[in-house]
C-alpha positions in Angstrom: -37.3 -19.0 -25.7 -35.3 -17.1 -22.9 -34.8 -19.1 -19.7 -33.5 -16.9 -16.5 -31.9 -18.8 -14.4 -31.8 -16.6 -11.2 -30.2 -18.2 -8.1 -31.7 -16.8 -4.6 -28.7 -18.0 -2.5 -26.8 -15.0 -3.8 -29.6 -12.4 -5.2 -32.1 -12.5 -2.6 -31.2 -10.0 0.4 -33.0 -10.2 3.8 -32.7 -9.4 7.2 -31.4 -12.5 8.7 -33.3 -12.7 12.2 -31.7 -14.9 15.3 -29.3 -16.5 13.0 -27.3 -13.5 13.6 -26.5 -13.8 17.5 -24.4 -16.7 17.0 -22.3 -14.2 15.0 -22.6 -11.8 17.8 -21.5 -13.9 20.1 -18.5 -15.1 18.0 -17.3 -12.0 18.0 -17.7 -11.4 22.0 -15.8 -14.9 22.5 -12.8 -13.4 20.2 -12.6 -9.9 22.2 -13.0 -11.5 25.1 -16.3 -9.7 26.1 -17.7 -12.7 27.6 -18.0 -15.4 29.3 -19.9 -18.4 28.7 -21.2 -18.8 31.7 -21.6 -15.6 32.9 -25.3 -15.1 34.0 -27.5 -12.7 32.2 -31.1 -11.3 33.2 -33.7 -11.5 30.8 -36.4 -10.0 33.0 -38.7 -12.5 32.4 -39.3 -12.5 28.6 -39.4 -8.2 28.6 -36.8 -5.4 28.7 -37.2 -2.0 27.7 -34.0 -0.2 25.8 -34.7 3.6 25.2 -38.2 3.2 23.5 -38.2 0.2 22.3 -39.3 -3.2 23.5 -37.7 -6.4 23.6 -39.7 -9.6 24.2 -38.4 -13.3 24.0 -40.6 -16.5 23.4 -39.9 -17.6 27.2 -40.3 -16.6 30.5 -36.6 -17.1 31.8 -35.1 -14.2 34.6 -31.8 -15.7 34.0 -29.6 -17.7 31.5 -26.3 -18.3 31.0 -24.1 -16.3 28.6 -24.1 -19.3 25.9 -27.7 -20.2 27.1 -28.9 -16.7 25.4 -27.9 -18.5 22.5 -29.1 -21.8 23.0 -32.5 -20.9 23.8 -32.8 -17.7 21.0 -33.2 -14.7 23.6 -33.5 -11.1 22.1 -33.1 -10.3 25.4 -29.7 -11.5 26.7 -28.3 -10.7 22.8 -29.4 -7.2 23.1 -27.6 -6.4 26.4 -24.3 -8.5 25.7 -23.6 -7.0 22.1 -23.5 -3.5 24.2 -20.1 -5.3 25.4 -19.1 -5.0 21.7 -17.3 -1.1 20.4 -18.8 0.4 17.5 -15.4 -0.7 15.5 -15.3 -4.4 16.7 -18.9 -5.2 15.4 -18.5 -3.2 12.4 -15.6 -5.0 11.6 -16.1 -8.2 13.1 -18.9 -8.8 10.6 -17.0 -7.7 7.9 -14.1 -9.9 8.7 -17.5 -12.8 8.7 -18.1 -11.3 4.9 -21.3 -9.2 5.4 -21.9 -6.4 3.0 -19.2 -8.2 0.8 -19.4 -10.9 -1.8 -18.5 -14.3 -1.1 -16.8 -15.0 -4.4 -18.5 -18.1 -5.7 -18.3 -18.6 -9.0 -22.1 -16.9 -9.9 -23.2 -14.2 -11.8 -24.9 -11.3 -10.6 -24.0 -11.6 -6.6 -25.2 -9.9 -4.4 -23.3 -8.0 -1.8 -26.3 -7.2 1.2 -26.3 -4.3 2.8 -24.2 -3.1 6.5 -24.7 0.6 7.5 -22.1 2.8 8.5 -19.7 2.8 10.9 -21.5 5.6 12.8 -24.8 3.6 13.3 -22.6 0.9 15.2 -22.6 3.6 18.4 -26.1 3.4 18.6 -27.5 1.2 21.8 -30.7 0.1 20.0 -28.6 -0.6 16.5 -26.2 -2.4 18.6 -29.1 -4.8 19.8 -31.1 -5.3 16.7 -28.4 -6.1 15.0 -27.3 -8.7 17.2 -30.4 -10.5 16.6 -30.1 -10.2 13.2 -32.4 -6.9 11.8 -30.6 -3.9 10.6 -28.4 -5.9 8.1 -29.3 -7.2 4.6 -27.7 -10.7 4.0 -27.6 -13.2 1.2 -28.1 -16.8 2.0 -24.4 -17.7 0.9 -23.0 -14.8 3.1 -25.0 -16.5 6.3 -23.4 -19.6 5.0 -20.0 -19.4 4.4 -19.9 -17.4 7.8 -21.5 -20.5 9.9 -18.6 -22.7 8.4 -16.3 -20.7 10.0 -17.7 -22.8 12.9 -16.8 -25.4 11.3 -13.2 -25.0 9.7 -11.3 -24.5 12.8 -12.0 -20.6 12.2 -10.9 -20.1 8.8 -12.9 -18.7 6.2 -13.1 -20.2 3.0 -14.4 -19.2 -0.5 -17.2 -21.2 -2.0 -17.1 -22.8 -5.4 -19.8 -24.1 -7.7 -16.9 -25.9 -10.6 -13.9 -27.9 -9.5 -12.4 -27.3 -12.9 -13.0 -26.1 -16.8 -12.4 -28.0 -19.6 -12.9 -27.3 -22.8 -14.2 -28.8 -26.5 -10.6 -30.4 -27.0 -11.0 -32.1 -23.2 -8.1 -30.0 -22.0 -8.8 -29.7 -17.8 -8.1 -26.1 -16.4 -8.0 -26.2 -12.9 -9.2 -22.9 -10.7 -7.0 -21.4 -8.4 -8.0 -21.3 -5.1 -8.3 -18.1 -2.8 -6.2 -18.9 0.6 -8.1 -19.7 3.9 -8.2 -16.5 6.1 -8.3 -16.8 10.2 -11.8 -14.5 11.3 -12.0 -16.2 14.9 -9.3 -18.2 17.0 -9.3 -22.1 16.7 -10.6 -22.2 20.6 -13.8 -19.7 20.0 -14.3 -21.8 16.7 -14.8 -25.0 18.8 -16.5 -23.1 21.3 -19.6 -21.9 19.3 -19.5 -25.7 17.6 -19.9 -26.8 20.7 -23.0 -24.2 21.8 -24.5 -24.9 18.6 -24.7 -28.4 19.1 -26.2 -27.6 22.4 -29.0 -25.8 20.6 -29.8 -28.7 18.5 -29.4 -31.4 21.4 -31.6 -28.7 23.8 -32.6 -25.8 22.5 -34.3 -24.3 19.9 -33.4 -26.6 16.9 -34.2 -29.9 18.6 -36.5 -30.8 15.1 -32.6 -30.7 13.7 -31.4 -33.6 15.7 -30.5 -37.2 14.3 -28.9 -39.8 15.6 -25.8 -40.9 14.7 -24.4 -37.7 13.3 -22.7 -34.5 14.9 -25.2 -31.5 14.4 -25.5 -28.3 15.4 -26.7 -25.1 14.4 -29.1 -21.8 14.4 -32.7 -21.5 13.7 -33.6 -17.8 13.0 -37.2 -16.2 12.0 -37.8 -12.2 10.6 -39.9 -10.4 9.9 -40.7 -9.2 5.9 -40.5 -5.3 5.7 -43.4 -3.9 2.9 -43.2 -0.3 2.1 -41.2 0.8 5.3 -43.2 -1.1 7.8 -42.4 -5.3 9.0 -45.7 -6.8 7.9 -46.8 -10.6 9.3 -45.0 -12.7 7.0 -41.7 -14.3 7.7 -38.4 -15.6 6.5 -36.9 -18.9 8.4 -33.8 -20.4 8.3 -31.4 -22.8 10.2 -27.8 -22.7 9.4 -25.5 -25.5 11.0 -23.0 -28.5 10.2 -23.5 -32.0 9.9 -20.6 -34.2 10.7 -19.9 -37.6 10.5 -17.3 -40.2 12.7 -15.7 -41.0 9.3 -14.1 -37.5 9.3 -16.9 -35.7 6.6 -17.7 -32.4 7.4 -20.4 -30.4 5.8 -21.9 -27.0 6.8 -25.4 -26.1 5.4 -28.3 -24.3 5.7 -32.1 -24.0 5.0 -34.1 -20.5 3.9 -37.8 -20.7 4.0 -39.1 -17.4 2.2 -42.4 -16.2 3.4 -42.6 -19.3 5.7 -46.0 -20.5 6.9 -45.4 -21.1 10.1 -43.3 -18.9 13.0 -40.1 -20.8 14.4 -38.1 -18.5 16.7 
């Protein structure tokens, strides 16, 4: 008998949905394309951009910078990652590990897909991507970058086995690749602080518990079928949990073909 063991964390692409912005936004802290509380329309839950139409769950005209965040607007996203060159959101979501593997010790990774350079000067690329369609990701990408939130801004690499040993019960310990720096120490407690917000009042209130430290991102998107998005759904929340004895832990939650719709 043959047993597969296939592990969707790192084979599974998708298209990543609202999970994304938080990214987005990241990356508009570190260039210092934004504000937090700079006020953005959002026209009342429709905008047009060229041919296209972008609608939102609510009804707000306005919202604060961070608010676009905290309460999931398309909207908002769409006009602030404008704010963003072609080469900063290219390679700000690199630097976050999209279209690359994440190096955890797992066969058969993999690596997503992130179009060209050239697509990144597109206005309607700009926004869909900054709500999180356009991309493929992996569940560990999304991961490790959301604990960038939550390590101070360093990036780590994630690991399955702390060490080998073999039949004699000699221990070989694996080396470890260096933390790298993707956003400054300030932005990093920045978005752990909007992300908390979200959970305390936003869109991942279900996420809340007493006692602990939470935040994070809920994101829904649509399933593409031969070309065209078809009515089923991928959700996910990606976040941290901390504790006041000092434990830290960053995690996240992929429904595939979810039943219900969660913006």
């Amino acid at each position: 008998m043959t047993i597969h063991l296939n592990v969707s964390a790192i084979e599974y692409s998708y298209e990543p949905g609202s999970v994304m912005k938080s990214i987005t936004f990241a990356l508009l802290l570190k260039e210092k394309k934004v504000n937090p509380y700079d006020l953005v329309r959002t026209y009342g839950g429709k905008y047009k951009l060229g041919k296209r139409t972008i609608s939102d769950a609510h009804t707000f005209e306005w919202l604060s910078a961070e608010d676009v965040i905290v309460h999931s607007s398309n909207i908002g996203i769409a006009q602030l990652a404008q704010k963003l060159d072609a080469i900063e959101f290219y390679q700000g979501l690199k630097d976050f590990g999209f279209s690359l593997k994440s190096g955890i010790d797992l066969p058969y990774e993999k690596r997503g897909i992130l179009p060209s350079l050239h697509k990144f000067k597109s206005e309607t690329y700009k926004a869909t991507v900054g709500y999180g369609y356009g991309l493929e990701t992996t569940f560990m990408q999304v991961l490790k970058a959301y604990n960038v939130f939550n390590n101070s801004g360093r990036m780590l690499t994630p690991y399955i086995a702390s060490y080998f040993q073999s039949s004699d019960g000699k221990i070989y310990n694996i080396q470890r690749e260096s933390e790298v720096e993707v956003i400054p120490v300030s932005v990093a407690k920045r978005m752990r602080s909007i992300l908390i917000k979200t959970v305390q009042k936003g869109t991942a209130t279900k996420a809340k518990i007493d006692g602990l430290e939470i935040g994070g991102k809920t994101g829904t998107a649509h399933i593409a079928e031969g070309g065209k998005y078809v009515r089923k759904y991928n959700s996910s929340f990606f976040g941290f949990a901390n504790d006041k004895k000092g434990h830290r832990y960053t995690l996240g939650v992929l429904v595939i073909e979810a039943k219900k719709y969660h913006k």
